[in-house]
N, C-alpha and C positions, 0 to 999 in steps of 0.2 A: 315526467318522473314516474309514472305508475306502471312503463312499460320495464323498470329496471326489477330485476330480481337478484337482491341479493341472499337470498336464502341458500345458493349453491357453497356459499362464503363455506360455511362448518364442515359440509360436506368434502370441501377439497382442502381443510385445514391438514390432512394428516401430509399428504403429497406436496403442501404451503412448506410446510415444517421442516421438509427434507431437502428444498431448495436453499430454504434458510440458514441452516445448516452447515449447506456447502459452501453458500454465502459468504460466513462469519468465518467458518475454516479457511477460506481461501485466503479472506481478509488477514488472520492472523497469522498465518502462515507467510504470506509475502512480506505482510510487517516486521516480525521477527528476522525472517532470513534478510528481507531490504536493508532494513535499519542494521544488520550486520555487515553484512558484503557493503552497504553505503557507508559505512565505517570505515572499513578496510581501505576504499576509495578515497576518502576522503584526507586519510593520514598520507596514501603514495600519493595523491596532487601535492598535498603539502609537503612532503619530502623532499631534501635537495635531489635525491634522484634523477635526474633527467628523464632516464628510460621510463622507472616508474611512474611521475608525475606527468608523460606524455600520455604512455598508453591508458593511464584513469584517466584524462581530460578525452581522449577519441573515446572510450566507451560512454564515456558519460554523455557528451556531445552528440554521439550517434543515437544514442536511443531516447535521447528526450525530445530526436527532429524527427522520428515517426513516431507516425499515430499508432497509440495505443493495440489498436483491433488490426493491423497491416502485421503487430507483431505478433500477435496470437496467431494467428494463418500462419505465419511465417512457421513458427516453433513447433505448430501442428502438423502441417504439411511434408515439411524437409525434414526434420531432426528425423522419422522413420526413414526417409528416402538416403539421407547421408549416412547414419552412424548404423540403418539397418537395425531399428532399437524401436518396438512398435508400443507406444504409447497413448492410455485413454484419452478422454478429454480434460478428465478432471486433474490426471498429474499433468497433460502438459501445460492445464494452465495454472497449475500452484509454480511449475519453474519459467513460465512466461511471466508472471508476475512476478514474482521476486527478482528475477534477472533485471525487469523492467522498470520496477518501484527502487533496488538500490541508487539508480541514477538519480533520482528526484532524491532521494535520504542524501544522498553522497553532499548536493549542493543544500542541503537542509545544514548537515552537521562541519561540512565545512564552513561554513559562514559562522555558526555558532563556535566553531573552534578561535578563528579570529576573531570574534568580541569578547576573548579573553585576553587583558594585556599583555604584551609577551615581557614585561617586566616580573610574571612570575614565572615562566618556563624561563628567564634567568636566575631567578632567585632557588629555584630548584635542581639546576647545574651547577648554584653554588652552594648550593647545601651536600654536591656530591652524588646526586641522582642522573640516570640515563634518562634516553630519552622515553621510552616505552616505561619507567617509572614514574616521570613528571607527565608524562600523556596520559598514563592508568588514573592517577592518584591525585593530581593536580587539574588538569585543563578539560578533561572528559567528565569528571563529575558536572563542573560547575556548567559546561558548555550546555550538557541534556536538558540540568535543570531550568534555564536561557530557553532552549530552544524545544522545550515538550509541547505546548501550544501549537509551535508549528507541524511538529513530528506529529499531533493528533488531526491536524486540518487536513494534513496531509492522507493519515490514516483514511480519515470520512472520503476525501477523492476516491482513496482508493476502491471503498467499498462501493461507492454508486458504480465505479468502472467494471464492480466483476458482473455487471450485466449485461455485458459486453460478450463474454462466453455463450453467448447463445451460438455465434456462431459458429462456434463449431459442437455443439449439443452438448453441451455439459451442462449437468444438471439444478443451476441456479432459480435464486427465488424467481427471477427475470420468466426462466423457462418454464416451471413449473406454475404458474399464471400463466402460461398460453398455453400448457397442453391440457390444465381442467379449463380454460375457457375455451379451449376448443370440442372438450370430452362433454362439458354441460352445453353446451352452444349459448355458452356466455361470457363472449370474451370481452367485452367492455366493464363488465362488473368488476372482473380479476382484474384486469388491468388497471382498475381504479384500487383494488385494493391494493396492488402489490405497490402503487405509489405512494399509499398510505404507507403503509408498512415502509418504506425508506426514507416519507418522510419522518415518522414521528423517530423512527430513528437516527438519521442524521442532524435535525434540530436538536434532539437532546446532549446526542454527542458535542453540538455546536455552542448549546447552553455551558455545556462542561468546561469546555476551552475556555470561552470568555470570563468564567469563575476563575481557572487557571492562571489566565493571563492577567488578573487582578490581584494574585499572590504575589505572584511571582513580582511586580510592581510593586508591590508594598514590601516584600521582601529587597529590592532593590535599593 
């Protein structure tokens, strides 16, 4: 242990910070857009639609059977080559992710939409409401509040995954832990801390859920 120096720690806190940053942005960024467009999804599977309820089942289907980082490259690589539209690393992986995370929300808040009985989107047709009124006002409230637990477990995946952007260099906490431990030539010390640093914060985050999901049980 005497050969470890973590004195370099403070010194690469400012270039830590800015990883972090990206981190948490990226996070809330796909959350936000996910949990929308998996929304969106989640109403056209349930839709009598055919068309509709197909093509959400093939997006959703396709993108939850590749791996994560096959899709990052993918969005990186081609979206300039095809649409001729040249993109950092950092936007293309706020719309790689979010493209990628609605599929996981889609089957998160579809599930939560069915364990609300559908004796009240009757009872809301017969009060005279549509269906985007009894969806708004009825079955969406109560479905979030059911399934936020999950929507947050979810969320923690998400963020351990945007360390995943390394590879294509955008500038995550992941990355910025190996370019000071490579600038101090001390890369085990970063890398110990930046483990720290996602775990104390996804435990906490983990702590939270489990409080969560102990209301939500007594509110049940």
């Amino acid at each position: 242990m005497h050969q470890f120096d973590f004195s370099v720690i403070p010194q690469s806190l400012p270039f830590i910070w800015q990883g972090f940053l990206f981190s948490l942005t990226l996070t809330l960024t796909a959350m936000i857009g996910g949990i929308g467009l998996g929304t969106l999804l989640a109403l056209a599977r349930l839709s009598g639609g055919k068309f509709l309820s197909r093509a959400a089942a093939i997006y959703v289907d396709t993108l939850r059977s590749i791996p994560l980082l096959m899709v990052i490259l993918w969005c990186f690589l081609l979206i300039p080559i095809i649409f001729g539209v040249r993109m950092g690393a950092e936007k293309s992986a706020m719309i790689t992710f979010t493209l990628f995370e609605a599929a996981f929300y889609c089957e998160i808040i579809r599930a939560g939409i069915q364990s609300i009985p559908k004796g009240q989107i009757n009872a809301g047709y017969a009060l005279g409401m549509d269906y985007r009124t009894v969806m708004g006002n009825v079955i969406l409230p109560q479905a979030f509040r059911n399934m936020l637990p999950i929507l947050l477990t979810q969320t923690i995946v998400l963020f351990q995954d945007t360390s995943l952007v390394y590879a294509i260099g955008a500038s995550d906490l992941l990355h910025a832990a190996e370019v000071t431990g490579k600038t101090f030539n001390r890369p085990v010390e970063m890398y110990a801390f930046a483990a720290i640093v996602y775990f104390i914060i996804c435990f906490s985050l983990s702590t939270i859920v489990k409080r969560l999901q102990k209301r939500i049980a007594i509110i049940r």
